[in-house]
Legacy VTK file of the C-alpha trace (Angstrom):
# vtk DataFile Version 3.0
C-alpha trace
ASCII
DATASET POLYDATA
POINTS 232 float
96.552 63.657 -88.391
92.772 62.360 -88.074
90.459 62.251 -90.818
87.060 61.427 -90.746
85.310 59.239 -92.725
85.690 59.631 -96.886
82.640 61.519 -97.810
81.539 60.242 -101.746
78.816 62.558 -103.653
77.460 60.183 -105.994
75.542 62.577 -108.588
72.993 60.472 -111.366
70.067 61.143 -112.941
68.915 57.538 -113.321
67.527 56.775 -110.191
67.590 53.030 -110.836
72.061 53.707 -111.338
72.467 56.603 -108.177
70.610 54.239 -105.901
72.787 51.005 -107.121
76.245 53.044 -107.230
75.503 54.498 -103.845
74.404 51.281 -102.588
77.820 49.652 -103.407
79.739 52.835 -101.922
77.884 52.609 -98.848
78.526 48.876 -97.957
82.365 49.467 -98.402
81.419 51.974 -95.555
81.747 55.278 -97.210
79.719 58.641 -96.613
77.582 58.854 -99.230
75.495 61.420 -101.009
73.349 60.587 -103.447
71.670 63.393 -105.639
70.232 63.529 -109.359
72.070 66.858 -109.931
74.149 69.105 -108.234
75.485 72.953 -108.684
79.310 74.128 -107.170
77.442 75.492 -103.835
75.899 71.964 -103.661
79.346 70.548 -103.811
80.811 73.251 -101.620
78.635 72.750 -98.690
78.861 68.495 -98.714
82.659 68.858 -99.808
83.196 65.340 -100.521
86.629 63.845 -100.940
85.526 62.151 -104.512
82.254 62.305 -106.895
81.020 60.002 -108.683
79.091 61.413 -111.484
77.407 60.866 -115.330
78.447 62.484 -118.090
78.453 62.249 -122.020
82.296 64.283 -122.931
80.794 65.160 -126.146
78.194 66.892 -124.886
79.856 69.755 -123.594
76.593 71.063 -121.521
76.752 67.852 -119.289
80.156 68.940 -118.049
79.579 72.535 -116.374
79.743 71.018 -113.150
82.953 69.330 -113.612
84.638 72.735 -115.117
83.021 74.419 -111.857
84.481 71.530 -109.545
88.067 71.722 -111.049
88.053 75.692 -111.755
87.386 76.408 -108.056
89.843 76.860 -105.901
87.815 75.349 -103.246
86.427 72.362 -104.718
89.365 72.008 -107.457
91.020 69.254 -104.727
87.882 67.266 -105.048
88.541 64.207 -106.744
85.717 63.115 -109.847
85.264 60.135 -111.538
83.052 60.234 -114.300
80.808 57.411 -115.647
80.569 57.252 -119.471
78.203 55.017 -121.710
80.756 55.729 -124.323
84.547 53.933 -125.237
87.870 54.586 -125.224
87.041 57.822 -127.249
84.725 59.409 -124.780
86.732 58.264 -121.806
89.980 60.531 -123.111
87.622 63.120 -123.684
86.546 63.065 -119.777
90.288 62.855 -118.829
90.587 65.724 -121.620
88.135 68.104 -119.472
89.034 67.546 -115.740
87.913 64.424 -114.788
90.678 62.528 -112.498
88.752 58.667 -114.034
86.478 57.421 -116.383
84.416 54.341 -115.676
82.419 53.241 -118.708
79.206 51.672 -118.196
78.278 49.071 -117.406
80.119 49.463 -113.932
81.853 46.399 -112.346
80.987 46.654 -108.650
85.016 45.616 -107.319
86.188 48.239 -110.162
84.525 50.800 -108.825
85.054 50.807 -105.418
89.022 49.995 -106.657
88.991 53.308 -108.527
87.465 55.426 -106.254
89.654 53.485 -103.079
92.874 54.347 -105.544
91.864 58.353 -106.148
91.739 58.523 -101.972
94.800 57.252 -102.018
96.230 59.562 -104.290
94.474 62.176 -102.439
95.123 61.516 -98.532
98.623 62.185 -98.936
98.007 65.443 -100.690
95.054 66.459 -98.104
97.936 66.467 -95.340
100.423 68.324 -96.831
97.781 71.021 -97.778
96.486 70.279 -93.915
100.780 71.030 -92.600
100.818 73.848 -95.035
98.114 75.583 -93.534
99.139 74.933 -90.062
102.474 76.339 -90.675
101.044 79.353 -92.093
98.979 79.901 -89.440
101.397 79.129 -86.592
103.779 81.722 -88.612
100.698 84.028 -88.535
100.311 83.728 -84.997
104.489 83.979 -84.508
104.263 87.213 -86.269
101.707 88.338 -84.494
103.463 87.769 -81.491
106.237 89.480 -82.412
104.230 92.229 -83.543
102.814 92.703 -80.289
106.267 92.701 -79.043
107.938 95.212 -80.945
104.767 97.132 -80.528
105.086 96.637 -76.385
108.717 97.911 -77.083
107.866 101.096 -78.481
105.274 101.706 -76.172
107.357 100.332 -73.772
110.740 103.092 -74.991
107.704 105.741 -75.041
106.815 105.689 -71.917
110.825 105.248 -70.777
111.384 108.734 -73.008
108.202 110.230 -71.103
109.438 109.645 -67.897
112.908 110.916 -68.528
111.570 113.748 -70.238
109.076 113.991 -66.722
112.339 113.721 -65.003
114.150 116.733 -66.818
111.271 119.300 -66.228
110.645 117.778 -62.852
113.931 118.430 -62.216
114.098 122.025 -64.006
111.372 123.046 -62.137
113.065 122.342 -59.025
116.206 124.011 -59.944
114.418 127.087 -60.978
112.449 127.368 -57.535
115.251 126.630 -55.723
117.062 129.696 -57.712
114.162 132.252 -57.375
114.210 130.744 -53.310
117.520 131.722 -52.942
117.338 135.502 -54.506
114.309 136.124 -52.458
116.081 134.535 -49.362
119.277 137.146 -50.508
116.773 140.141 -50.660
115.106 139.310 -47.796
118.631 139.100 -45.947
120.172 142.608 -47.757
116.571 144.074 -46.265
117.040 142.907 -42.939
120.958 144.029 -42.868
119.899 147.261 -44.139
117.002 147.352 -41.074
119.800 146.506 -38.829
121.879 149.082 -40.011
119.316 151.654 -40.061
118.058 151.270 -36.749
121.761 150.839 -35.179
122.314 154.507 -36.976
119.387 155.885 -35.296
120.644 154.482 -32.009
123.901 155.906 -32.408
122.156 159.196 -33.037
119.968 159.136 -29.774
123.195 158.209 -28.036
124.349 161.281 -29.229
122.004 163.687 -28.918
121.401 162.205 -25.074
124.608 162.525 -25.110
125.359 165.898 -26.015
122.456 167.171 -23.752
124.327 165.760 -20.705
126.955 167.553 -22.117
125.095 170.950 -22.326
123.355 170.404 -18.640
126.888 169.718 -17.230
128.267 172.760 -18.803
125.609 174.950 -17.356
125.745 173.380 -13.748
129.702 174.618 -14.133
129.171 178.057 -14.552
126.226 179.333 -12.652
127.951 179.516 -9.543
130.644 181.681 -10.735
128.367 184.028 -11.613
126.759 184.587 -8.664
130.955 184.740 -7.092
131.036 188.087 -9.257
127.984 189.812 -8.249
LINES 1 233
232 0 1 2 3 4 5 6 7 8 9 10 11 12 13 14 15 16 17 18 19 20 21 22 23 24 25 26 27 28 29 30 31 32 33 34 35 36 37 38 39 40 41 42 43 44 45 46 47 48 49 50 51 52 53 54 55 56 57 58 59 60 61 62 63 64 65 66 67 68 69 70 71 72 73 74 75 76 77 78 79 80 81 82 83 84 85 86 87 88 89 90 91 92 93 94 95 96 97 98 99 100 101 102 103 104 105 106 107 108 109 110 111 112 113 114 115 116 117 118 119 120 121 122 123 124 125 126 127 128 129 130 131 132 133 134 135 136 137 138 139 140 141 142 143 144 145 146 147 148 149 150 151 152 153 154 155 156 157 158 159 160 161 162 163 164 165 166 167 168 169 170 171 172 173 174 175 176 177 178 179 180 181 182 183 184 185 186 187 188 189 190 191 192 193 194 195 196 197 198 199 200 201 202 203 204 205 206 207 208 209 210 211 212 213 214 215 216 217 218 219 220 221 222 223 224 225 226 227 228 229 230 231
């Protein structure tokens, strides 16, 4: 895992001490930012890895921006060393509020850059396991979002399957009912047609008859005329 350079925020009012500190920081080839002050969105956008700042502990006013810095959740990582003109006392009383060193003036050049060098150790091992934790969650986030789109292409997937079938059954009901309806119109039509036949073979029969029951009649009468004319 890559990291760019370490970015160090170097906040002082004295100009005479921010230019000197951030003179030193920047030969041992650190990012630096030098400001008088600073508020939390100051320190959000730069996001330095460590700050170097002033402060009097006692003075509780002077240490807003270290509360802010370590009550963040976004800037609480930041690492802050603070630079106090007091002793011993006012040193555990910048531990006491947040602060992650205490340098007391005046500031040995090697000392600092060994105490801010020592809190990037401390925090380059942390950055990357926050950097693995977040790239886990994400590539779990994007695993379940895969799968999500999977059981989702499943159901639509088992939708459409139940559709079709369902299609399939009227489809196939339809068919089966036309088929039906077919085949009793087919049967009428063929009783109709039988009865036709029948019908017309009766009146057939009849004509037969009657033709031939007139042949009969015309016979008949051809028989006897002569013998009546015998007689007279």
């Amino acid at each position: 895992m890559k990291f760019g350079p370490d970015k160090v925020t170097v906040i002082e009012g004295d100009a005479l001490l921010r230019q000197h500190l951030a003179g030193i920081l920047a030969d041992a080839g650190f990012q630096v930012f030098a400001e008088p002050a600073a508020t939390a969105k100051n320190i959000v956008e730069s996001m330095p890895d460590v700050i170097v700042m002033s402060g009097n502990p006692p003075q509780f006013d002077c240490c807003d921006l270290l509360a802010d810095v370590k009550g963040s959740e976004q800037t609480r990582n930041i690492r802050v060393i603070l630079v106090s003109a007091g002793a011993s006392a006012e040193r555990v009383r910048g531990l006491e509020l947040g602060a992650d060193d205490v340098l007391s003036l005046p500031i040995d050049d090697r000392e600092l850059l060994a105490r801010v060098r020592a809190q990037l150790r401390e925090k380059r091992p942390e950055d990357e396991l926050r950097e693995t934790a977040r790239s886990d969650r994400q590539s779990r986030h994007q695993g379940r979002r895969v799968l999500d789109a999977l059981r989702q292409g499943r159901h639509i997937l088992r939708f459409g399957i139940v559709s079709l079938a369902a299609l399939a059954l009227l489809t196939t009901g339809i068919i089966a009912f036309l088929s039906w309806r077919s085949q009793k119109q087919n049967v009428r039509i063929y009783a109709a047609l039988t009865k036709l036949q029948t019908s017309f073979a009766s009146e057939r029969e009849i004509i037969e008859q009657a033709r031939k029951a007139r042949k009969e009649s015309e016979q008949s009468v051809r028989s006897t005329a002569p013998n009546s004319e015998t007689k007279k």
